[in-house]
N, C-alpha and C positions, 0 to 999 in steps of 0.2 A: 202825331202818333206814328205816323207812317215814318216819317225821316228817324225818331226818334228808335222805332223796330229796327229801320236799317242800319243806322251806326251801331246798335248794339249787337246786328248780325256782322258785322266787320268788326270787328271789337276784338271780338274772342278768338277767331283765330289769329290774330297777332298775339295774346296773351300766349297759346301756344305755343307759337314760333321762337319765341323767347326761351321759356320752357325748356323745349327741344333743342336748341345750344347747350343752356347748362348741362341737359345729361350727358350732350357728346363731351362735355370740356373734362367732365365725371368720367367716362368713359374712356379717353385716351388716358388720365391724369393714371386710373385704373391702370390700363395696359403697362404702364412704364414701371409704377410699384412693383407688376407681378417681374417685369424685367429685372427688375433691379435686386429681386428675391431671388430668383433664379441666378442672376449672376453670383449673389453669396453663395447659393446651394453650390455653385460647381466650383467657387474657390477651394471648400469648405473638402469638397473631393480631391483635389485635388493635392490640399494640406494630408488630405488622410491617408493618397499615394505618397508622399515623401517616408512616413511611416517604415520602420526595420520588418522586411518583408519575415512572413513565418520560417521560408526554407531559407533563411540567409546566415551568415555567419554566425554563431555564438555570442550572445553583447549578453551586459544586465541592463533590466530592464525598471522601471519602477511596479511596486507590485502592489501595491493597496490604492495608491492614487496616480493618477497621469495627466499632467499640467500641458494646457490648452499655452501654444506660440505664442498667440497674439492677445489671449485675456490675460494669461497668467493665473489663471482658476485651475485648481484641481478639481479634474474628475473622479468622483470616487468607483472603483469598480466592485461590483457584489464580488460576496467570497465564494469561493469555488465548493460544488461540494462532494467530496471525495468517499468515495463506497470502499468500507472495511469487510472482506469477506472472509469467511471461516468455511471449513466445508464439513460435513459429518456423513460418513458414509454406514456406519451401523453403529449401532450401540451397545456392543460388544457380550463376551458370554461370560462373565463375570457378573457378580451384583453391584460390587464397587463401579463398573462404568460409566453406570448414568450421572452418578455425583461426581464424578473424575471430569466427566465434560463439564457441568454443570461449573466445578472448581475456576478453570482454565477459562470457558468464558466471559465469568464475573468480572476477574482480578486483567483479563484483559479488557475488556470492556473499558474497566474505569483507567485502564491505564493509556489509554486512548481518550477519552474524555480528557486524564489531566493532561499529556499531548498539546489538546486543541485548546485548552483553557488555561493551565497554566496554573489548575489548582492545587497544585499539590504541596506540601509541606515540605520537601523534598529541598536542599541546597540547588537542587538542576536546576529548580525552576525560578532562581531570584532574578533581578534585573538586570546581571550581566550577561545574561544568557541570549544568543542571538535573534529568537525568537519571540518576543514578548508579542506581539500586535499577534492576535487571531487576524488571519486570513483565507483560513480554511475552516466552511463547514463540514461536517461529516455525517453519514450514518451506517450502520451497522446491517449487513445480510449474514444467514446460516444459510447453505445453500446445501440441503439435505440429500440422502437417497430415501425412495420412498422405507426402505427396510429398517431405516433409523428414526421412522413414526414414532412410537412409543417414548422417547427419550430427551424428543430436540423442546415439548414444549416449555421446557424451563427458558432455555434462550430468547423465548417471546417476550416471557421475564422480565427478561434482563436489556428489553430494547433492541433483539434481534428481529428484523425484518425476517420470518421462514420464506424460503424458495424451495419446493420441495423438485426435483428435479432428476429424471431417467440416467443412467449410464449412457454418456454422448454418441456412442457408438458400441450397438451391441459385441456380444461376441462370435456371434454367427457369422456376422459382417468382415470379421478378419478373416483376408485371402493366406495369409503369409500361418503354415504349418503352424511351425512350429510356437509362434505366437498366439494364435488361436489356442493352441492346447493346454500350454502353461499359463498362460494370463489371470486366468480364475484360481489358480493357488500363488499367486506371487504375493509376498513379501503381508503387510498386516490386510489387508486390502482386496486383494484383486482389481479386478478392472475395476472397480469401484471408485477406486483412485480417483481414473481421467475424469470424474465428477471438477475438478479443480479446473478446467479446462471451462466449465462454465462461468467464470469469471468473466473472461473476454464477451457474454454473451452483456452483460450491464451497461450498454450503449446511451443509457442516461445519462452515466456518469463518464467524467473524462478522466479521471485516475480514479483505478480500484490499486485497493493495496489486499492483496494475497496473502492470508496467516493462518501460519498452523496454531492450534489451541495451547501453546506451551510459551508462547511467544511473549513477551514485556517487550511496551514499550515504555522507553527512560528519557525520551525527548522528543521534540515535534518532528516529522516527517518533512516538514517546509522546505528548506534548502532541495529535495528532490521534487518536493512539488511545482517549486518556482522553476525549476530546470527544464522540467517536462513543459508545462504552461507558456513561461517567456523565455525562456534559453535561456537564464542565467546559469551564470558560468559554477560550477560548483567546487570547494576547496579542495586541493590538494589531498588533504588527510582523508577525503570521502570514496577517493578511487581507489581501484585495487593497482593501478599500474599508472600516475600522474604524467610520468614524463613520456606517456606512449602518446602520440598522435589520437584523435576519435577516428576509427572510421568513416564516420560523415558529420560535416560540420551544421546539418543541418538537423537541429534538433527536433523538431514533429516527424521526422523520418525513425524517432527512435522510440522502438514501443514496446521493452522490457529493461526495468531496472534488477538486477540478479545481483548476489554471489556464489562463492564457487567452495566447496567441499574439497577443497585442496587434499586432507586429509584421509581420504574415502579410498584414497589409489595408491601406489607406491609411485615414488616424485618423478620417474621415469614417463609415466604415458603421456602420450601427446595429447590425450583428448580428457580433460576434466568434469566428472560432473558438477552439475546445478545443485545448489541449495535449496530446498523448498518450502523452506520455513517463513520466510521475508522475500517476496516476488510485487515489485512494484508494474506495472502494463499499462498500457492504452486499451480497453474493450474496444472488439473490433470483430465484427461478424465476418469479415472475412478473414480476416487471422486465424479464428474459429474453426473454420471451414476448411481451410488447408491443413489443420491440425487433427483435425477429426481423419481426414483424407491419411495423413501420416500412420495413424494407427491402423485404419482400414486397409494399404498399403501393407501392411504389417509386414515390413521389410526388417525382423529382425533374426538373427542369425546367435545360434548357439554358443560359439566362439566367438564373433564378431560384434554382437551387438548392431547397433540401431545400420543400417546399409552395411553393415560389416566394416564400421569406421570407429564406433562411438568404446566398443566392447563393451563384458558385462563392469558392472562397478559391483557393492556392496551388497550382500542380500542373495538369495536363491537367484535370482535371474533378473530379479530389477528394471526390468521393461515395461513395464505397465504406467509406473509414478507420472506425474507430472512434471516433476524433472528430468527426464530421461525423454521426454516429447521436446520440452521445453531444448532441450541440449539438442536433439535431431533437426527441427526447424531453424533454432537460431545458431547454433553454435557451427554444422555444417551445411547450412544454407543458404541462410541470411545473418551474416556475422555483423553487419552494419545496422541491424534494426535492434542489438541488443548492447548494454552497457553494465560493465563489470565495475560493481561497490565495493569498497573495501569491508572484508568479512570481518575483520575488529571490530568496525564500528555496527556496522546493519546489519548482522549477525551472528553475533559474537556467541558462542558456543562454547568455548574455552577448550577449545581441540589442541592438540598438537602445532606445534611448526616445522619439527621437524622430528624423524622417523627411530630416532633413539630414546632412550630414556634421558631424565632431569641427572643431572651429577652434580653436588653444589647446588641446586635450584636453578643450574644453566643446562637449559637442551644441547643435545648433542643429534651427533648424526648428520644426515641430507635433508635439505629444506623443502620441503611435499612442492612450493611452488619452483622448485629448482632455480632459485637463487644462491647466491655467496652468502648472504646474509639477509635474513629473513626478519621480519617482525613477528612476535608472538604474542597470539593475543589474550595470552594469560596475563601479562605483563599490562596491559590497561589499566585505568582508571573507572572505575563508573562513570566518572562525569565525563568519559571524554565516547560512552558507547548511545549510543540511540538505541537499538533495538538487541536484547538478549534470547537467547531460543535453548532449553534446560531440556539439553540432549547428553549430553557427557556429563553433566551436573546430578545427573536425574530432576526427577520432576520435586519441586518444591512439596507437594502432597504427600511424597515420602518420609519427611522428617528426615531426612539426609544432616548427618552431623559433620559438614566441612570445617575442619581444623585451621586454623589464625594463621600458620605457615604453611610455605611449601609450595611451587608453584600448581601444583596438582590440585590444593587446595582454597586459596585465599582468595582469588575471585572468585570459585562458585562461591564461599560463603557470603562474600560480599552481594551476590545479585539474588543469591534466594533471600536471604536479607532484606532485598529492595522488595522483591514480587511480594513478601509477607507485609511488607510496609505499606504496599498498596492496596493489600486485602485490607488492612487496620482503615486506610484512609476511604475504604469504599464504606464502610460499615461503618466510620463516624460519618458520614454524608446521608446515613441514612437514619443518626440519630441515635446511633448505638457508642458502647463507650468506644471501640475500637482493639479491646482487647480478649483474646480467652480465656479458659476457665484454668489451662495448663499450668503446672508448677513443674513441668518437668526441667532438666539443666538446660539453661541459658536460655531461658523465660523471652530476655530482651529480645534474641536472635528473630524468634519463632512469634514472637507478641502475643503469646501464651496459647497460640494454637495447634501446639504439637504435644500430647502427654508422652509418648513413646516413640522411637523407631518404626517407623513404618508407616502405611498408609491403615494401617488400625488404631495407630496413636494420633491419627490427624484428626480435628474440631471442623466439622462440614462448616459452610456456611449455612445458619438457620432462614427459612421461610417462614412467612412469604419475605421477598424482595423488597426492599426499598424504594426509595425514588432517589436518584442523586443529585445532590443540591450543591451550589458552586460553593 
């Protein structure tokens, strides 16, 4: 019993011993897997530094998926999602205003919608067109003054996210005379304007695109989206000036897409204003900040305009807009942080090109952009514009009757045309037939929602709202 107790007290700690190997052989085996992971993890960085750095040359890029060296697997990358703002600064003294906004938000809405989906009936939108793959999410801000309470809740409506939001920099705040004193009567607005300047403040998103409420869009924003995002190179026919040099070749260094008002000035001044209608940006709280700084500066000058550089443009005194900031910061500041689009296409207005009248249906006169020969973007396509802004056209709510000839003519009728075609196609998405109750001449043009002349002969949209279905 005795020897028998003792072998089996010797016993077991040999079983242990044993034991205790295995786990060491477990434990080194351990050590080396975690080595051996760690060695992938830092190839894996080091595959990811060979990568086309952000501030680097200009290249294209792949943009929906991005194929792995050594699997050969596509990665798919999420869509981006891009914030469309509008800004409403009052809602005017009229009774017509509130449905005049209410108009302009809807028909842009959905034309942004068909944009990113591609729904639309429209010849733009068939399979030859550059952009079929959605790659861009979107959604929609009103970015209010509080004074325009009363008006903006339809735009909730209609899918608009409200921001209600102060004037960014009072008027107390301007040092500069004479800016201080006129800024609350300038132009529709007042300082109300710089409300737009709140855009830059949407740090969520990495492209907002800037639109005044009169604005269609006729195709997708992509090709600028892709530029800003991966550098891709953008076509010739998108810039206002192809065969200039950039500025900086480094594209995340560029954080305003613009066009230019050629027209606004006589073709002599060196300093052109911004368009404000189509303003593509990077948000950026300090962009912000230096711009807010700009106005409080209120360095503008009677004769002179913005330092006494920029002078006045169009309108009583024109200082206050968002374009005329916009022009101060980038235009004589920072000229490399901003990129000039061609105004045919991304803001096509159907202004002049140059400063004489039409003879024959051919412009005459000096070319606003002071060129030999100018393009004129009356002379367009629909299919060849992305985005229209129904400023010399008037506003499609008008019941504007543009005649089939004449360069003065033939494209606005063509683009109010579209904008009504967009109305019809928001209101069949929401189950309705798509058309009005109007009989008045040229029924098709209007898609019977024009009885008369004028904004008394225009067929509101009826409430409540829809929902839009692809």
């Amino acid at each position: 019993m005795v020897v028998v107790g003792g072998a089996s007290r010797t016993a077991v700690p040999q079983r242990r011993g044993k034991a205790g190997s295995i786990y060491q052989y477990i434990s080194v085996a351990s050590y080396f897997v975690l080595l051996f992971l760690c060695f992938l993890m830092i190839c894996t960085v080091l595959e990811l530094d060979d990568a086309p750095d952000d501030h680097g040359d200009l290249h294209a890029l792949t943009v929906s998926t991005v194929p792995h060296s050594r699997t050969g697997l596509a990665v798919t990358v999420p869509p981006t999602t891009v914030a469309y703002a509008v800004t409403i600064t009052e809602c005017g003294s009229d009774d017509d205003a509130a449905w005049r906004l209410a108009e302009g938000a809807a028909v842009l809405a959905y034309s942004i919608h068909q944009a990113h989906h591609a729904a639309s009936s429209s010849p733009l939108t068939q399979p030859e067109r550059l952009h079929e793959q959605q790659r861009y999410n979107y959604t929609l801000y009103a970015i209010y003054h509080p004074q325009a309470e009363p008006c903006v809740s339809k735009l909730k409506d209609l899918n608009y996210t409200l921001l209600r939001r102060d004037t960014p920099v009072a008027v107390h705040e301007i040092r500069g005379d004479f800016l201080r004193e006129k800024i609350t009567a300038n132009g529709c607005c007042g300082e109300k304007e710089l409300l737009k300047l709140e855009a830059y403040t949407l740090t969520s998103h990495e492209i907002v695109v800037l639109l005044d409420l009169d604005v269609l869009l006729l195709q997708p924003l992509d090709r600028l989206f892709d530029f800003l995002t991966y550098g891709t190179p953008l076509p010739r026919d998108d810039l206002q000036w192809p065969d200039r040099p950039l500025a900086t070749t480094a594209y995340r260094d560029i954080g305003l897409l613009y066009t230019v008002d050629y027209a606004m000035v006589n073709p002599g001044r060196a300093v052109k204003p911004f368009q404000g209608g189509v303003l593509v940006l990077r948000p950026d709280r300090n962009v912000y900040e230096e711009l807010r700084n700009i106005v409080r500066e209120g360095d503008y000058r009677d004769q002179g305009g913005w330092g006494g550089r920029s002078r006045k443009f169009w309108g009583k005194y024109d200082h206050s807009g968002i374009v005329t900031v916009l022009l101060r910061y980038f235009a004589l500041r920072n000229e490399t942080r901003a990129l000039e689009l061609n105004r045919c296409v991304y803001d096509n207005m159907c202004s002049k090109s140059r400063n004489g009248d039409a003879v024959n249906d051919r412009p005459t006169g000096q070319c606003y952009t002071q060129e030999e020969s100018c393009e004129d973007c009356r002379d367009r396509s629909v299919a060849t514009i992305v985005a229209t802004h129904f400023t010399v056209c008037q506003k499609p709510w008008t019941c504007t009757v543009h005649g089939r000839a004449g360069i003065d003519h033939r494209l606005c009728r063509a683009l109010h045309h579209e904008w009504f075609r967009v109305r019809s196609d928001l209101e069949q998405s929401w189950g309705r037939s798509g058309w009005g109750t109007g009989v008045w001449r040229e029924r098709e043009q209007f898609f019977g929602f024009c009885n008369t002349y004028g904004t008394k002969g225009y067929e509101t949209i009826t409430r409540p709202y829809g929902s839009a279905r692809e």
